[in-house]
C-alpha positions as CSV (number, residue, x, y, z in Angstrom):
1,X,-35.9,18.3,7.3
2,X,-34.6,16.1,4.0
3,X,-33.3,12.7,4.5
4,X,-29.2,12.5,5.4
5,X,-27.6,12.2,2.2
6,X,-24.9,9.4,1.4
7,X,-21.5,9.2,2.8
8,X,-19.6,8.8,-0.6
9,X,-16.6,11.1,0.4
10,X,-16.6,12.0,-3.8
11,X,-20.1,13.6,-3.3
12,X,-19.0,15.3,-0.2
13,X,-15.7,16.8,-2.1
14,X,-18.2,17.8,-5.4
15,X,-20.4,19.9,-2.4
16,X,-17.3,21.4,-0.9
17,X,-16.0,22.5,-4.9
18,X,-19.7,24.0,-5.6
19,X,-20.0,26.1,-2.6
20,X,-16.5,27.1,-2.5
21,X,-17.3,28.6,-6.3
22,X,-19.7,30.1,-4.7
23,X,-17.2,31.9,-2.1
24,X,-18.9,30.3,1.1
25,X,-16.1,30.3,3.4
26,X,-14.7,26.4,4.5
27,X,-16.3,26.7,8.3
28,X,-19.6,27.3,6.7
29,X,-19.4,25.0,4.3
30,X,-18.3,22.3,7.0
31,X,-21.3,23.6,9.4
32,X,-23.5,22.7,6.6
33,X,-22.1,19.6,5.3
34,X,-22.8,18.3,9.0
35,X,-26.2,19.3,9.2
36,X,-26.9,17.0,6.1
37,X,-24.1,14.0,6.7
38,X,-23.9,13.9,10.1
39,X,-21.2,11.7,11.9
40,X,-20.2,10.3,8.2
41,X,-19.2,14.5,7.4
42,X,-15.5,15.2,6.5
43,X,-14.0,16.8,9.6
44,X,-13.7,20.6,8.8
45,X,-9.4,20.3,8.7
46,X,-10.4,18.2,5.6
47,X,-12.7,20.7,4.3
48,X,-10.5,23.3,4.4
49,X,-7.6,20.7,2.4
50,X,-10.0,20.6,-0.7
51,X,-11.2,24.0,-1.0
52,X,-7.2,24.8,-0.7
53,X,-6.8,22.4,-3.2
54,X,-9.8,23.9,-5.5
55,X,-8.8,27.2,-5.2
56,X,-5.0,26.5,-6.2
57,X,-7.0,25.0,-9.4
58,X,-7.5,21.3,-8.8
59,X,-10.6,20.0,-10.3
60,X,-11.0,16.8,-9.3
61,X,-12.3,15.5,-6.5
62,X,-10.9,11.5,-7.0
63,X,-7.5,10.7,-4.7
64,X,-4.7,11.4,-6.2
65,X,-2.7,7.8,-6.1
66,X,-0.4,7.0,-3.4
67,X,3.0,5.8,-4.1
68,X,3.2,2.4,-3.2
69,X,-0.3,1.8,-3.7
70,X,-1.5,-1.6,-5.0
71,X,-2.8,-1.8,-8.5
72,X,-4.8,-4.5,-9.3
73,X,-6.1,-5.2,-12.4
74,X,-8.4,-7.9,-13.5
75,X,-8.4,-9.4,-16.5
76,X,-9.4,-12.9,-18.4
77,X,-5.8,-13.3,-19.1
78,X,-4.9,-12.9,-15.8
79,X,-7.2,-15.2,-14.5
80,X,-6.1,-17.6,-17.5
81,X,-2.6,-17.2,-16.3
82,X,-3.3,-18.0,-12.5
83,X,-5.4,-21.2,-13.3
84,X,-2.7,-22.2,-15.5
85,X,-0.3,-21.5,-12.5
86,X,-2.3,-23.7,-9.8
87,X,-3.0,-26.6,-12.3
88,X,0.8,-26.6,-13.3
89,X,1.4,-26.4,-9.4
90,X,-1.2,-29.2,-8.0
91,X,0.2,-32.4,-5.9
92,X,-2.5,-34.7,-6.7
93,X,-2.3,-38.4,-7.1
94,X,-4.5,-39.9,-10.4
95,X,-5.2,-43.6,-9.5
């Protein structure tokens, strides 16, 4: 038997879009899928979310963002602007 496979949830949704091209049907996919990831598996209610999702023509297989959801970007102006913030902002004495 081959070694489990990682539990990148992006490499289980690419399996589930490849056999579902293929026309294997979601509980055999799942069946499958838990042979090779074990406990780290999607459930099989999620399995049958994304091949919904693939056969209504969704590609992907990244989240779609959440509203509300924190973006946070990191830049060197960013960082710039926060050292400039917490120098500005220090209480210390200079004897």
């Amino acid at each position: 038997m081959a070694a489990p496979l990682a539990t990148c949830t992006k490499e289980q949704r690419s399996v589930i879009r490849f056999l579902n091209s293929e026309g294997v049907k979601p509980f055999e996919i799942h069946r499958r899928m838990k042979v090779q990831y074990g406990d780290a598996c999607l459930s099989l209610q999620q399995v049958y979310e994304w091949t919904r999702k693939f056969m209504n023509g969704i590609s992907s297989v990244k989240d779609s963002p959440r509203p509300g959801q924190a973006h946070r970007v990191v830049t060197p102006e960013a960082i710039e602007a926060v050292e400039v913030i917490v120098k500005e902002n220090r209480r210390v004495n200079s004897e």
